[in-house]
C-alpha positions as CSV (number, residue, x, y, z in Angstrom):
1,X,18.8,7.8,5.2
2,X,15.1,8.6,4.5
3,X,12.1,10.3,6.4
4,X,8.8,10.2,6.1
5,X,6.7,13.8,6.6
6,X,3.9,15.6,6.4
7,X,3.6,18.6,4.2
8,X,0.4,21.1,3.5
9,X,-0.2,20.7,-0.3
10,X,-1.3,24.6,0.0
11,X,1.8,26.3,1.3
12,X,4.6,23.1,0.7
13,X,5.1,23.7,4.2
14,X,6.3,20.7,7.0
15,X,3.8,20.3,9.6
16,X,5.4,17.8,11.4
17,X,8.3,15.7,12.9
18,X,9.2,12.5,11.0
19,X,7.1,9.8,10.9
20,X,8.4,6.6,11.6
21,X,6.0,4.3,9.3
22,X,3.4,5.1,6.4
23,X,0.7,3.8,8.8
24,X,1.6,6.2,10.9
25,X,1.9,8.8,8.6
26,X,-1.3,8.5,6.9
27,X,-3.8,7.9,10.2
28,X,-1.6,11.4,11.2
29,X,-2.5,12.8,7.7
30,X,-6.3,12.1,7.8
31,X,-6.4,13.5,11.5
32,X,-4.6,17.2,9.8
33,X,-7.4,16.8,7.1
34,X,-9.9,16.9,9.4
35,X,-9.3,19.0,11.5
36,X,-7.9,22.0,9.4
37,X,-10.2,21.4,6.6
38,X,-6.9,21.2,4.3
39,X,-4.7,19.1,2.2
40,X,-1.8,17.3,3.1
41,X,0.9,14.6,1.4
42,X,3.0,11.7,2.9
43,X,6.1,13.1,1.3
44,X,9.9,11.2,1.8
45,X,12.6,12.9,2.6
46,X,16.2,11.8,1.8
47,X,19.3,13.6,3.3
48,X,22.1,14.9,1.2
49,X,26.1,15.6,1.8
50,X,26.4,18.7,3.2
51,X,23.2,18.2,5.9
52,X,20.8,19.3,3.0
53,X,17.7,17.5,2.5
54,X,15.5,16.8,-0.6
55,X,11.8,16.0,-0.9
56,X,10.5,13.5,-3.0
């Protein structure tokens, strides 16, 4: 099972819960841009045995 987030390209850091679409995901991604003056990626994220979870 996949999920879609947000990450800051800066610090590789979440910042935010999973999105449930790409629309969504990039309207909430232009709305970080502007107001933090930073960038950010529509990253997928797929779960692993074990509870771990990879970014892609």
């Amino acid at each position: 099972m996949s999920k879609i987030v947000l990450v800051d390209e800066e610090t590789g850091d979440r910042v935010r819960h999973p999105l449930r679409s790409l629309k969504e995901a990039d309207i909430q991604r232009e709305w970080y841009e502007r107001m933090t003056g930073r960038r950010f990626r529509v990253v997928k994220v797929f779960g692993q045995p074990g509870g771990q979870e990879e970014l892609v």
